[in-house]
C-alpha positions as CSV (number, residue, x, y, z in Angstrom):
1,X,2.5,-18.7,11.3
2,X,3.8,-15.4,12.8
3,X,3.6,-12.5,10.4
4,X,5.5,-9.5,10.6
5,X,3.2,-6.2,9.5
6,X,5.2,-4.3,7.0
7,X,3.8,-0.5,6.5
8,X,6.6,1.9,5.9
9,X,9.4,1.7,3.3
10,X,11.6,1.8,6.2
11,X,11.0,-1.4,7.1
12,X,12.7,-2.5,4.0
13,X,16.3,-1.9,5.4
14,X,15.8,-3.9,8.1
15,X,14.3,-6.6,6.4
16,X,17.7,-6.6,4.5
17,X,19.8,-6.9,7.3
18,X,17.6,-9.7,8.8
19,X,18.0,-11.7,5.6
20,X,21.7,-12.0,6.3
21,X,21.1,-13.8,9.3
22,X,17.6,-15.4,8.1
23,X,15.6,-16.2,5.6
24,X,12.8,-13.4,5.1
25,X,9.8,-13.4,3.2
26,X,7.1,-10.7,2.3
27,X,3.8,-12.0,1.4
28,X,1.8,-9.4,-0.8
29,X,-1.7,-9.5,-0.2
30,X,-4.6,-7.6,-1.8
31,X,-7.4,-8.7,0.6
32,X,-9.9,-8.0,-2.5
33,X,-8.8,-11.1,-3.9
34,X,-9.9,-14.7,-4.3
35,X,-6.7,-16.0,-4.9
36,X,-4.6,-13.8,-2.7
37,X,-7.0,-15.5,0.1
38,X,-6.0,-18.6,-0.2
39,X,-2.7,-18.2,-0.7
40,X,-2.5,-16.8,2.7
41,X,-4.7,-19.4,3.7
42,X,-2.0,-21.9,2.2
43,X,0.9,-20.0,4.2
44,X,-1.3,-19.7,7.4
45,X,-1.1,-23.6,7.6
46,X,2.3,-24.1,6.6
47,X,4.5,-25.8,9.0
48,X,7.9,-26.1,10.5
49,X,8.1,-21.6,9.4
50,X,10.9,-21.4,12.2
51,X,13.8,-21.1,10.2
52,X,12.5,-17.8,8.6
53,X,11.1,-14.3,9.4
54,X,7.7,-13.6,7.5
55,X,6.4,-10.2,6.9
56,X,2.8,-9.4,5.7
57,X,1.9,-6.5,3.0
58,X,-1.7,-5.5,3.0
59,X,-0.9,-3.4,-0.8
60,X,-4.5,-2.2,-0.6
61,X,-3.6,-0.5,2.7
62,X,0.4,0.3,2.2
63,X,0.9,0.7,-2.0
64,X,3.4,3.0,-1.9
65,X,5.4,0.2,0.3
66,X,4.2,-2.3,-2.4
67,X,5.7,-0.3,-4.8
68,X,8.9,0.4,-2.9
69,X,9.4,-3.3,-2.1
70,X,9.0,-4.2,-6.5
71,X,11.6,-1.5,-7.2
72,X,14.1,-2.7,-4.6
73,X,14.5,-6.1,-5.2
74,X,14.0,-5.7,-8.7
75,X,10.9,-7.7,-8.8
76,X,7.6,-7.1,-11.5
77,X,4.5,-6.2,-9.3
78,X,1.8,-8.9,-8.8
79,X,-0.8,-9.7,-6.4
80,X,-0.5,-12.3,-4.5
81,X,3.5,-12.5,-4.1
82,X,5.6,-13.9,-2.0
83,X,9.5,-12.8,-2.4
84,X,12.2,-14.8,-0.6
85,X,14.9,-12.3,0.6
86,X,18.7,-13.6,1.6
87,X,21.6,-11.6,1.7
88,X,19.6,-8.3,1.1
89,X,18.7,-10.3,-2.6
90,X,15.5,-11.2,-3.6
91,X,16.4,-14.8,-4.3
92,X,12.9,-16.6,-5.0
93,X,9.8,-14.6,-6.1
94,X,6.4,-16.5,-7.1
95,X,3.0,-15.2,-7.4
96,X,-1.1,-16.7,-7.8
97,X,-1.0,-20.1,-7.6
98,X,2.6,-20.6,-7.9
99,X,2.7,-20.2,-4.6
100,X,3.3,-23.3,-2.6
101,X,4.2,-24.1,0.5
102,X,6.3,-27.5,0.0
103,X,8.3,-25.5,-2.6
104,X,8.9,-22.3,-0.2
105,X,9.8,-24.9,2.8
106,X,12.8,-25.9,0.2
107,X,13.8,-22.7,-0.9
108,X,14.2,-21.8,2.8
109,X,16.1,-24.8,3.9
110,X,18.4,-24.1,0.9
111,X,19.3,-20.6,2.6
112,X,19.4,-21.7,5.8
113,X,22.2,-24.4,4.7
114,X,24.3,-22.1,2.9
115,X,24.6,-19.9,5.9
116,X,25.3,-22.9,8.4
């Protein structure tokens, strides 16, 4: 897995324009947390992640980003999440457990077909 760091609200933008050509995630982690471990433990191992840009949230470190990113795609703060962005949409969200690797592989292939 190669994560993207995301630390300035800037970076949203960009992560909007990317998701037109790709399918982008941003993994929110609080590295406090049990579960937010192993979910990024889960997406550490996940394979075939070349069809997609990942970007990487510490919220402890960047909350006002955090904050930024639940307010532009319309999306209810929680820790862990992981929001699938296409099209400048957020078009999958899932947080704590919910989070699952086999189901995220799908979701991405779905976007990658409809923009074949």
């Amino acid at each position: 897995m190669i994560w993207k760091e995301l630390t300035d609200e800037g970076q949203l933008e960009t992560i909007k324009a990317e998701s037109k050509q790709t399918p982008t995630l941003i993994f929110k982690h609080s590295t406090r947390c049990s579960i937010s471990n192993m979910a990024k433990g889960r997406l550490d191992n996940m394979a075939d992640t070349d069809s997609a840009t990942f970007y990487y949230l510490d919220l402890l470190r960047h909350r006002s980003v955090s904050d930024k990113v639940a307010t532009e795609f319309n999306v209810h703060h929680e820790s862990p999440q992981l929001l699938l962005i296409a099209d400048g949409e957020c078009v999958y969200e899932e947080s704590h457990n919910g989070i699952i690797p086999a189901e995220i592989l799908i979701e991405i292939a779905q976007r990658v077909q409809k923009t074949a």
